[in-house]
N, C-alpha and C positions, 0 to 999 in steps of 0.2 A: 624152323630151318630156313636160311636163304641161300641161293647160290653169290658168288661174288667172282669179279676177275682177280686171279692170281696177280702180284705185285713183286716184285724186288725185292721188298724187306719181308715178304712170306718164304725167301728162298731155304730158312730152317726148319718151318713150318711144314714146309711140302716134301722137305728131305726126309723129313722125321716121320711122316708117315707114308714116303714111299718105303722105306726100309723098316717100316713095321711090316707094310705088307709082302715085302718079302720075306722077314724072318717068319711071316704065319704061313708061308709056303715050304718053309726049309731052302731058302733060298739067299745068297749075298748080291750085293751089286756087284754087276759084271762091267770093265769101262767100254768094250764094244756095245753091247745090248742096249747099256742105259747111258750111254753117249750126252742123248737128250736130257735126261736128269742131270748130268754132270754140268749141262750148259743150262740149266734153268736159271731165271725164264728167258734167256736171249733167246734159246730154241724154237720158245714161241712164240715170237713176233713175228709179224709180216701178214698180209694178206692171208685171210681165209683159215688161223693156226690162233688158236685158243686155249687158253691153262685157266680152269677154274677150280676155285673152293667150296663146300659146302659148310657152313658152320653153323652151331646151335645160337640158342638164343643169348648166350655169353659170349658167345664170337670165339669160340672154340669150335677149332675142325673136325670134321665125322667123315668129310670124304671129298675126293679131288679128282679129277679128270680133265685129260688135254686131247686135244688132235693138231695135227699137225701135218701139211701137205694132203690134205683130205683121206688121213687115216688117226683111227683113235688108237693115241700111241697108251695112254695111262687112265685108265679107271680106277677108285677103289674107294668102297666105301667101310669102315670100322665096322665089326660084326654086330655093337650093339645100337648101330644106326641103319642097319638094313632092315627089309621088308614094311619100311615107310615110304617107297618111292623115290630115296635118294639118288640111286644110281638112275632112274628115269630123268629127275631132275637136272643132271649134271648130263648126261645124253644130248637128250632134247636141245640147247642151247650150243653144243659144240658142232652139232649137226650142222643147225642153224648157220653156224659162226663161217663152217664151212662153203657152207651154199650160198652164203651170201658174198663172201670170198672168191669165190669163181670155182672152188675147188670139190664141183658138182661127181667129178669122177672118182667116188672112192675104190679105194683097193683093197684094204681089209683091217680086219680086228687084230690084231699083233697078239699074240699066247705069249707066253714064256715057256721057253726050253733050254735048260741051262745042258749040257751033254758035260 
C-alpha cells in the first residue's frame, strides 16, 4: 500500500468510495454536510488542507482521507483493507500536512449525524 495526494482526475475515484462509505452506514449524501465532497478537490487546496489516497499495489483505492482548516473532515478506509495500519497511514501525513500549514489549532474529528 502507498499513500498518494488526491488529484482532479481522482474526483470519481473519491466520490465512489465516499458514498460507499456512506451506504455501509445507512447513510446518503447530504449537500450541507458533504458540501466539501461536492467541491472536491477545490476544497482542499490552500495551505495546511490535504485529500489523500491510499491505494494497493495496482493503484486501486482501499482508503482516503482529507483535513481541511486543521480539522479531519473525511477518513475511511474499505473494511478488507483495515487492521493493516491504513487509516494510521493516511492520519499521520494529514496531520503533518496541517502543522506544516500553520494550521497547528485543530478543532476536531467531524462524526456524522444525519437527524
Amino acid at each position: 500500500m502507498r499513500i498518494r495526494a488526491a488529484i482532479p482526475a481522482d474526483r470519481d475515484v473519491v466520490q465512489s468510495l465516499f458514498e460507499e462509505h456512506l451506504a455501509s452506514l445507512g447513510y446518503t449524501p447530504d449537500a450541507e454536510l458533504d458540501a466539501d465532497m461536492a467541491g472536491f478537490p477545490t476544497s482542499y487546496t490552500g495551505t495546511g488542507n490535504a485529500f489523500l489516497l491510499a491505494v494497493d499495489a495496482n493503484d486501486q483505492p482501499v482508503g482516503m482521507g482529507g483535513i481541511r482548516q486543521g480539522e479531519i473532515r473525511r477518513i475511511y478506509v474499505r473494511p478488507d483493507s483495515r487492521g493493516h495500519g491504513t487509516a494510521r497511514a493516511l492520519v499521520l501525513p494529514l496531520l503533518q500536512a496541517a502543522i506544516a500549514g500553520g494550521q497547528a489549532d485543530f478543532r476536531a474529528i467531524v462524526a456524522r449525524h444525519n437527524d
